[in-house]
N, C-alpha and C positions, 0 to 999 in steps of 0.2 A: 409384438414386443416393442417398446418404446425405445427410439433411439436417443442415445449418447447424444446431450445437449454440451453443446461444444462453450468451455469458458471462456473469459476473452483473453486468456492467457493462451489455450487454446489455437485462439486465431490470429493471435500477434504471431506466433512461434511457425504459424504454419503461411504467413507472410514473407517471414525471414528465411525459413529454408527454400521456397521460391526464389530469394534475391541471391543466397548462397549459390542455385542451382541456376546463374544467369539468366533469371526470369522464364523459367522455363516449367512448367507445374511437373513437382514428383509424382511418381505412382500415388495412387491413391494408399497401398499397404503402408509407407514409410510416413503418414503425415502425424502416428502420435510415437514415433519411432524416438525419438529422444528424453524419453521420461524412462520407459521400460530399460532402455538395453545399458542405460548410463546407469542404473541403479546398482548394475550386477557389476561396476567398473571396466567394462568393455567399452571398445569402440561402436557409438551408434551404429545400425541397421541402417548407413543411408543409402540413398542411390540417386549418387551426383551423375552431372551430365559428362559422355565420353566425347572423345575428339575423335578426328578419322580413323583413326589406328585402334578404339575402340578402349584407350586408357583414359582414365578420367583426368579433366582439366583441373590442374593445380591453380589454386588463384593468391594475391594478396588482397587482404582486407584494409582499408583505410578509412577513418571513424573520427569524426571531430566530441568534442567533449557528452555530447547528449546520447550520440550513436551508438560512444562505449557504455553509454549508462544502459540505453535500450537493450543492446543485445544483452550484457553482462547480467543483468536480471532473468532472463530466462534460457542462455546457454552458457554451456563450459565451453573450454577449448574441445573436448572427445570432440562435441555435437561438432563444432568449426571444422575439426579435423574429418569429420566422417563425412563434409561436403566439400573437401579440398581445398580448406584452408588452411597453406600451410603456415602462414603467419600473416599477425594480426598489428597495426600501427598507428600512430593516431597521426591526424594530417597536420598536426603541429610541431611534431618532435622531427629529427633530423634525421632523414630515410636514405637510404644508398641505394643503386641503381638494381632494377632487378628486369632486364631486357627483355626475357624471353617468358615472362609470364603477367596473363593478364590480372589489373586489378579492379575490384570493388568499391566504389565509393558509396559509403550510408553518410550521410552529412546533411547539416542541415541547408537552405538554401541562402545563403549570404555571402555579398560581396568578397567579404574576406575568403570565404571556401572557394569561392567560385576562381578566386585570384591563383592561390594555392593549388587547384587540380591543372589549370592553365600553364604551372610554372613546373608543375610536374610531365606537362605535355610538352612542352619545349623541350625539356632536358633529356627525354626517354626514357622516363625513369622505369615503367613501366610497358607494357605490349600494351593490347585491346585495353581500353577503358571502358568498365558499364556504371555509368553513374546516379547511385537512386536517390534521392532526396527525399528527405525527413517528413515531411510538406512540400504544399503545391508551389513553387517555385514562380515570383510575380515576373509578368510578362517584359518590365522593363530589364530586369536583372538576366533573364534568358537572351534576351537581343544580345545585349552587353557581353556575354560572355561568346553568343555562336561569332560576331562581332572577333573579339580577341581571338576566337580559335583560327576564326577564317585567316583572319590575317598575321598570323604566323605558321600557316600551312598545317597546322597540326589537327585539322576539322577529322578527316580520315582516318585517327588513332579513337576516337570515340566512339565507340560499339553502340552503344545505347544510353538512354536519358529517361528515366522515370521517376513519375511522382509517386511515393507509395502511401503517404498518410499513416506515418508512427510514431510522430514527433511525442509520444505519450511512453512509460515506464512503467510498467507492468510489477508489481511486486508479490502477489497473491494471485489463486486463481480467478480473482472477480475484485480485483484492489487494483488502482494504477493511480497514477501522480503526475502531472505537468514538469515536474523537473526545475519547478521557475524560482528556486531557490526559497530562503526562510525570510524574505523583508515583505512578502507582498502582502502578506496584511497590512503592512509601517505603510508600506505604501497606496495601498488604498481610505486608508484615514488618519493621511498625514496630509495639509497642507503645502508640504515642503514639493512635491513634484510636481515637475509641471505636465502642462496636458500633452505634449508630444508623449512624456515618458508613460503617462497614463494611458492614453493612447495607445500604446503598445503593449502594457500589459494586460489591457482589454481582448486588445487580439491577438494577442499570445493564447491567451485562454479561448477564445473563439476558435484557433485552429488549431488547437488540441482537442477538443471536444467533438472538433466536424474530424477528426481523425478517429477517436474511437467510436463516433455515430460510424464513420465508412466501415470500419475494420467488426464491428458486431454485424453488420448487413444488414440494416431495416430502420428507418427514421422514424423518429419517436415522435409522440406528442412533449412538448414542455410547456412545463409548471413552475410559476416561480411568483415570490413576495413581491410587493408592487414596491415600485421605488428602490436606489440601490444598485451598486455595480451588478445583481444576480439579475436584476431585470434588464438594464444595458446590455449583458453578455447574451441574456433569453433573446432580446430583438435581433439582434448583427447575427446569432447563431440562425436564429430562424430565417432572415433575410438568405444567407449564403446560401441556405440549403433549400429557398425557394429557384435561388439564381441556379443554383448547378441542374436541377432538375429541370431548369426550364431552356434553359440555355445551352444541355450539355445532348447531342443526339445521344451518345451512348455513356448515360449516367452513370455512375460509379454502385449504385444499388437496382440495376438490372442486366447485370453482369454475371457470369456463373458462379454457382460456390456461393451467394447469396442465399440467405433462408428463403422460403416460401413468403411469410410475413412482410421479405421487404418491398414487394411488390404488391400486397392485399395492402385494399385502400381501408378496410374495415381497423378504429382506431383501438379496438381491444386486443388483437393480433400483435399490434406492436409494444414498443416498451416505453414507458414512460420516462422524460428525464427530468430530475428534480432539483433547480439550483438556487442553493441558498446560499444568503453571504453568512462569513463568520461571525458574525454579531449576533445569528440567533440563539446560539449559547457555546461560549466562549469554559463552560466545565470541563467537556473532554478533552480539551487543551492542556487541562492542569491538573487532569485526577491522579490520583494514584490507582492504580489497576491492579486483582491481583489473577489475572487471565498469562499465560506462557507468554504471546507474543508482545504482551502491554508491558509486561515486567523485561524483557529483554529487549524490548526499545530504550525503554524508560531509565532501565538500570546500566545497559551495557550498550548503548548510544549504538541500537541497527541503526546500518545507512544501506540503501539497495543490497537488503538481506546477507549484509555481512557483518562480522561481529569481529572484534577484536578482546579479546580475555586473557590472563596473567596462570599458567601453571604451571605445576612443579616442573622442573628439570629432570629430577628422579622420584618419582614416588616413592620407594623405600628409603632413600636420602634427601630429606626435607632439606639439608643443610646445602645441598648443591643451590641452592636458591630456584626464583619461579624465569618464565621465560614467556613473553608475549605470542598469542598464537589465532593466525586468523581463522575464522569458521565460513563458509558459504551455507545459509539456510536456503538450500534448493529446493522445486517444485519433486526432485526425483526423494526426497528427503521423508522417507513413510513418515515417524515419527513423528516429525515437523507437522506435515501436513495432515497427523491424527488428531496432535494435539496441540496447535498453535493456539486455537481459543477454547481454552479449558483451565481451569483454575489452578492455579498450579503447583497446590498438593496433590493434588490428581493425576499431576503430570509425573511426580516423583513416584507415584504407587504405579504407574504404568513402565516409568523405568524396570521398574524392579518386577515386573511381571515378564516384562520383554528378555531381563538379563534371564533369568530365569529359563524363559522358553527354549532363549539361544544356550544356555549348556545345556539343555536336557538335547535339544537337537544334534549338538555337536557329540556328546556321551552317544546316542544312535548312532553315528557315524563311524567312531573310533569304535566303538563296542563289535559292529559289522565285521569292519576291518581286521579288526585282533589290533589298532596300532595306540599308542598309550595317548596322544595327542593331535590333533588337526596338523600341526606344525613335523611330525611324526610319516603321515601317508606318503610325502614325494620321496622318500627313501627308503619305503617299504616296498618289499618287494615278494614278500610272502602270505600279502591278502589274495583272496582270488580275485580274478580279474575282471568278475562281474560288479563284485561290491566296490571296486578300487576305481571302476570306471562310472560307477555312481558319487561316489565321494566327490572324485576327483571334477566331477559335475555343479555338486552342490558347494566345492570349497568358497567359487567366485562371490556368488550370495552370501554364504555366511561371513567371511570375510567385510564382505561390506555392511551386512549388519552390525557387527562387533564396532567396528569404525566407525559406525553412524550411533549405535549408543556409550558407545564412551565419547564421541565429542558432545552428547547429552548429556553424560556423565559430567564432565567439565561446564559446561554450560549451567546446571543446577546446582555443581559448586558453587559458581563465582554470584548466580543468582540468591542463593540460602546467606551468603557475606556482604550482599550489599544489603540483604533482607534485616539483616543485623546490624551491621551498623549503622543503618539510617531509620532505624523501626521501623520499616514501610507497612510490616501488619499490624501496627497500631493505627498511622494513617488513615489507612485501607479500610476499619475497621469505623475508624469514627467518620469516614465521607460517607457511608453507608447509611450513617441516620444523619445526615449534617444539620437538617431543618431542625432536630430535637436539641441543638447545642444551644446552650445561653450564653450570653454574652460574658458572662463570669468561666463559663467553663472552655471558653474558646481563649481568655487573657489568662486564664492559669495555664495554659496547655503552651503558648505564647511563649511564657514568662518560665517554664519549668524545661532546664538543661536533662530530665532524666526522661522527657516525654520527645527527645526527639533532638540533635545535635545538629542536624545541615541544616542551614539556615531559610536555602530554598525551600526546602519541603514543609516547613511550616510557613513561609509567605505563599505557598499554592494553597494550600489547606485555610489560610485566612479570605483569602480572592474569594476561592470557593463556597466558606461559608458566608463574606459577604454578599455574594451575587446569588443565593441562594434563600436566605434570610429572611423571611417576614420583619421580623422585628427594625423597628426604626432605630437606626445607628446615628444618633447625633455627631455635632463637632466636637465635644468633648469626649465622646466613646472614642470616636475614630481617632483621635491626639492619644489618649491612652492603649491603642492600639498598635500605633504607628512607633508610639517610645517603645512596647515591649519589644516587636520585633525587628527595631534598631537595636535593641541593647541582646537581643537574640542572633545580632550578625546580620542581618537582613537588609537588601536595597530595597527601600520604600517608595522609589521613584515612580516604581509603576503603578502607584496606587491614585496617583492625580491621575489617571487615566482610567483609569477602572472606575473610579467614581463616578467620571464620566456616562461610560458605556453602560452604568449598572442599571438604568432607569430604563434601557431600549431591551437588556436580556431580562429582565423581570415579567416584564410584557410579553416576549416569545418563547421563557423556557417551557416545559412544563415536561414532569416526570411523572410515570405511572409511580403510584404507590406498588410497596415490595407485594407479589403476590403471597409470600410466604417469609416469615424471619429468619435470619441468618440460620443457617444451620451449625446447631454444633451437638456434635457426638461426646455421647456420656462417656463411651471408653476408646481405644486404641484403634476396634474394629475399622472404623470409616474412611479409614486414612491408613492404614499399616503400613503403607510403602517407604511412608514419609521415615518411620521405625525402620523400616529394612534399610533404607538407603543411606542412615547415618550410622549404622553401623561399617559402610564401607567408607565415608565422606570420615568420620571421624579419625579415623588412622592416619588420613591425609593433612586432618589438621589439627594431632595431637599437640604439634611443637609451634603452630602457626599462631595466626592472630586468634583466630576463634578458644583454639584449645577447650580448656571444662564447661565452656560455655556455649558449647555447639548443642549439647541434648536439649540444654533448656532453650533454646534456637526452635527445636525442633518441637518440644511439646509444645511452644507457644502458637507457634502458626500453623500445627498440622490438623486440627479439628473444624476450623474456620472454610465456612463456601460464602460465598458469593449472595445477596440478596438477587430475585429473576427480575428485575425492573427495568422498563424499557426509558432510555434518555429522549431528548428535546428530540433527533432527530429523528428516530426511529419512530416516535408519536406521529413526526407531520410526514414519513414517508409512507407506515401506515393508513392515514387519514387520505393519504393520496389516492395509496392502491387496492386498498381495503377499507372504503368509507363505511359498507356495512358494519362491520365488525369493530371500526374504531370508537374511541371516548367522542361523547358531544363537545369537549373542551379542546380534543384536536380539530375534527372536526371546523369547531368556530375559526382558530386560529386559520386554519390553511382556505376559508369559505371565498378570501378574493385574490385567492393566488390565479393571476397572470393566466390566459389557456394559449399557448399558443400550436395551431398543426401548418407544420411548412406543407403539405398537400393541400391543404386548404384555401379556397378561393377570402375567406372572412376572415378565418382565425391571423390576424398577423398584426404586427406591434411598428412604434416609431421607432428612430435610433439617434435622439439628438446628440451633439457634442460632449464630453467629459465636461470640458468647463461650464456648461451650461446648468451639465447638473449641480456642480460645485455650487452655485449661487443661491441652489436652491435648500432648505432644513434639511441637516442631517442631522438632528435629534441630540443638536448642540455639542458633536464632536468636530470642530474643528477638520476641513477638507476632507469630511467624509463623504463619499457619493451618497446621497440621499433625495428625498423629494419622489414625485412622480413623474415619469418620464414623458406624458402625457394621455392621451384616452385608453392607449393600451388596448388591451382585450381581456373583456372580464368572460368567466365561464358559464354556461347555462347551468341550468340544475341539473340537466342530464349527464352536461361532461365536468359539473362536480362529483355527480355519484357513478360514473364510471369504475367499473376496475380495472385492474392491471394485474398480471402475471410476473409482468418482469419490470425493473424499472433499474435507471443508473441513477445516483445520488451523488450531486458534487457541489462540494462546498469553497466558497468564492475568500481565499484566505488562507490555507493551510488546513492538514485534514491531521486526527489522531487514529489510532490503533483501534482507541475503543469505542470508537462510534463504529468503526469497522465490522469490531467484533460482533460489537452491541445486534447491527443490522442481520449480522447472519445468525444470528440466535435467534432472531425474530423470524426472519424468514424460515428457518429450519422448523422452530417452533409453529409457526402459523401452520406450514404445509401440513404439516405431522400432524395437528389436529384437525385437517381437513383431509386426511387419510392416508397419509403418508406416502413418502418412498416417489422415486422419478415418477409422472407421469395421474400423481395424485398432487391437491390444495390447489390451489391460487385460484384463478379466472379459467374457467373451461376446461378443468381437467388438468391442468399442467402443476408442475409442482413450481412454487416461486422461488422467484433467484432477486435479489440485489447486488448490482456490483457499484461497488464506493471508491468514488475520486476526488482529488481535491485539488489545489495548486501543487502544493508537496505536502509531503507528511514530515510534522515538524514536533520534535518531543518536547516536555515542557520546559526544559533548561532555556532550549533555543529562543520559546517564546516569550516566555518570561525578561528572561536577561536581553534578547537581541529585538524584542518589537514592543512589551507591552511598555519596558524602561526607557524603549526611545519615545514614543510617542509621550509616556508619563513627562518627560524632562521638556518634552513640544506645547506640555498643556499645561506646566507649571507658570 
């Protein structure tokens, strides 16, 4: 039987209930304890560590800005509470003393924290301190602080000091993000910064990456475009992680709890990682998507898998008005995690499938019972008391179903009203043949207030189809362009920029053609849910904005799927790890990507200075890293046609949803035609996996209006 291949959601999670449990390793039964038992709204299964007296040690947690992000991605308060946490603080806000209980510190390592735990050891705020750091902690800033502790006597309050390597946010089970905010694309092909600040956000990216190489367990080979911050981050990444393995007796990946792989020198075993900069296609940046997780980034602005949406105060009383209301999409979240990428009529017929199951389940229950309702059983007292102790078993789980699909229920509300008022499946519809548009049909579409009202959404849809385009756009097309979609509401700033960069993604996109044409169904069948579910949505928005215009809402969008086409990146991660089976067009593209193996005595690369590369062509963007870094290391034939089973994919810029998606569709797809199911497709029998990262994941409001408008106004 093939075992349970662990995601790196997974192993982050099972990191942190170690540091929960004062670095102490849980039982092995409690390591996937926090998905299952939080499902049914209980307190996790955990099992924290006891003190002498054999009760478990209550702790405080304390978390500087990145720390809350890390944990708040993959636990609730239950999980905190089910390893003794009784409260949780950020080391910024103003804390009051708590003497007899010890505290936690996740933080990153800098001055300023280091100052802050120190002034909290002065004061007593706290008992024992175990303080673990986000990252490895540089040796001068550790002096510095054993330095300050020494000498204000409070060395003795400090229990422990670890490096954990999580400086990375996890938002999927094979997605994470640097956290490094929404400018660093502005800032990686912006002349304006200088190289200290460049500098650093080189190796901001370098040690997050040597954090989730530690936290998967097994050092990859990397591949990367020559020239470019992707190839600077490939050298410094590969250098570190010659240095630690050489340097370190007892290395960070020959340690227990590591795979098998991280120790096999054989380089198919391991996973590949693949870093590209933003620039090799800058589409899924600005698509319109019409996948669950793309549309609820896109439309209702997720940030670390929480939502914020507007609904009713009363259902039956639309007149009480709406009420803001936040969601957590959690990993405990079935629904979520059935249908995050799937198209999202699909998702409303699986609604309706689900509401469905759960009365027919709940009708068994009460039916048992003899009681007229769920809400009915804790006051009966005339079932018997075999079926009453069944019920009263299954109430926890149904309960939390019911909650989990009506905050879906609200959720595909508010998604069906943005759907509408901004046409998104018109959008959606025409970037699916984009190349087919003419230039006439893309200035009418521009120019026409009934084809589309936000003004953004048609300056994404122009980018798109400019950077997409064969056709040659002269200075006068582009001028009658630029009038329409200023007089259309539109900031044009960003398009001295684009014009730019449009000459370097022309050269690296490349999209498989649709395997098959859009699907659309002749009648109702294909989609019915999409039919059931506005029967209930419509009541809701009889008196609302939508009102008479909700069905025609629903017949519009409800027959439309998805062309199966694989994007830019998904082509060159293919070509990476699946050279047999890829296009000769990917193929050529990816033929002198960079090889670099940190185990390798040859494979290894230079790492000259940021400004050095500035001097050098970046393909006429203005302070874009560009140029060749110097001899580099090219690959042989063999370890171009190499495969890979697993590979990470991270892009040097900001990352979208639907590249995300994109990749695990491919992967799913690939294995499944090499046989499916755990333990079938990829390289030797394993089924493949891609997990995708980037600096942060940045929707297209953010990049449009906050990077591609500042650099436009930079290159104006």
């Amino acid at each position: 039987m093939v075992a349970h291949q662990q995601s790196l959601r997974d192993r982050q999670v099972a990191v942190l209930e170690k540091i929960l449990n004062l670095n102490h390793s849980p039982p092995e039964t409690s390591s996937t304890h926090h998905d299952p038992s939080a499902a049914n709204g209980l307190i996790p299964q955990a099992t924290p560590i006891l003190n002498s007296d054999g009760d478990p040690i209550w702790k405080v947690l304390v978390f500087d800005n990145l720390g809350r992000d890390v944990i708040s991605s993959v636990l609730r308060v239950n999980d905190l509470r089910g390893w003794g946490v009784t409260i949780h603080l950020n080391i910024n806000s103003s804390r009051h003393p708590i003497p007899d209980v010890p505290v936690l510190y996740l933080v990153e390592p800098t001055a300023a924290n280091l100052n802050l735990i120190g002034q909290d050891l002065s004061r007593n705020l706290y008992a024992d301190a175990y303080i673990n750091f986000l990252s490895s902690i540089p040796r001068p800033l550790m002096e510095d602080f054993a330095a300050q502790i020494a000498d204000a006597g409070t060395s003795e309050s400090v229990a422990q000091v670890y490096d954990q390597y999580l400086n990375f946010i996890v938002g999927e089970p094979d997605l994470f993000s640097l956290g490094m905010g929404k400018d660093t694309y502005w800032a990686l092909n912006s002349a304006q910064p200088k190289d200290d600040e460049l500098d650093a956000v080189i190796e901001r990216i370098v040690s997050g990456l040597f954090s989730v190489v530690v936290t998967m367990g097994a050092i990859p080979i990397i591949r990367c475009p020559r020239g470019g911050a992707a190839e600077m981050i490939a050298a410094k990444l590969d250098r570190k992680l010659r240095d630690h393995i050489l340097n370190s007796k007892d290395n960070l990946f020959s340690t227990q709890g590591q795979r098998p792989s991280a120790a096999a020198g054989t380089p198919s075993s391991r996973p590949v990682l693949v870093i590209v900069d933003r620039n090799v296609d800058l589409i899924p940046m600005l698509s319109h998507s019409w996948t669950y997780q793309s549309l609820v980034s896109d439309v209702l602005k997720m940030h670390l898998n929480r939502i914020t949406i507007e609904t009713p105060i009363d259902e039956d009383n639309p007149a009480k008005g709406r009420a803001k209301r936040s969601y957590d999409l959690s990993s405990n979240d079935f629904f979520w995690a059935r249908n995050a990428g799937v198209p999202f009529p699909q998702v409303a017929e699986d609604i309706d499938a689900e509401l469905t199951k759960y009365k027919e389940d709940a009708n068994e229950i009460t039916k048992n019972t003899g009681a007229s309702s769920l809400e009915d059983l804790q006051n009966d007292t005339s079932s018997s008391a075999q079926h009453l102790k069944a019920a009263i078993t299954l109430l926890p789980e149904l309960r939390e179903r019911k909650a989990t699909l009506d905050m879906h229920m609200n959720i595909a509300t508010a998604l069906l009203k943005g759907i509408k008022d901004r046409q998104l499946d018109n959008f959606f519809q025409i970037e699916e043949n984009i190349t087919k548009q003419t230039k006439a049909q893309i200035l009418e579409l521009l120019s026409d207030d009934a084809k589309g009202k936000e003004p953004l959404d048609k300056l994404r849809l122009f980018i798109i189809w400019f950077l997409s385009t064969e056709q040659d756009v002269s200075r006068t097309d582009m001028e009658r362009f630029e009038e329409a979609l200023a007089k259309a509401g539109s900031d044009v700033t960003a398009l001295a920029y684009v014009k730019r960069v449009r000459e370097i993604t022309r050269m690296t996109m490349m999209t498989s053609a649709p395997s098959a044409p859009p699907v659309q169904s002749a009648g109702n069948e294909l989609l019915r849910g999409f039919s059931s579910i506005s029967n209930r949505l419509t009541d809701r928005f009889k008196d609302g904005a939508l009102g008479a215009n909700f069905e025609n809402l629903i017949s519009g969008v409800k027959n439309f799927l998805p062309a199966n086409k694989d994007i830019t990146l998904t082509k060159i991660t293919e070509s990476l790890m699946d050279p047999a089976s890829a296009s000769s067009s990917a193929i050529a593209k990816t033929e002198d990507y960079l090889y670099f193996d940190p185990r390798s005595a040859n494979a290894r690369g230079t790492m000259p200075a940021p400004s050095q590369i500035r001097q050098q062509s970046a393909g006429g963007i203005p302070g874009a890293l560009g140029g060749a870094l110097g001899p580099g290391t090219g690959a042989s034939f063999g370890q171009r046609r190499q495969g890979f089973s697993e590979a990470i994919v991270f892009t040097v810029g900001g990352g979208s949803m639907d590249e995300y998606g994109n990749l695990q569709d491919w992967a799913k797809r690939t294995s499944a035609a090499a046989g499916g199911g755990p333990g079938a497709g990829g390289v030797g029998g394993q089924r493949r996996r891609v997990v995708y990262g980037s600096t942060d994941l940045v929707n297209a409001e953010d990049f449009v209006v906050g990077e591609l408008a500042r650099l436009g106004r930079e290159s104006a």
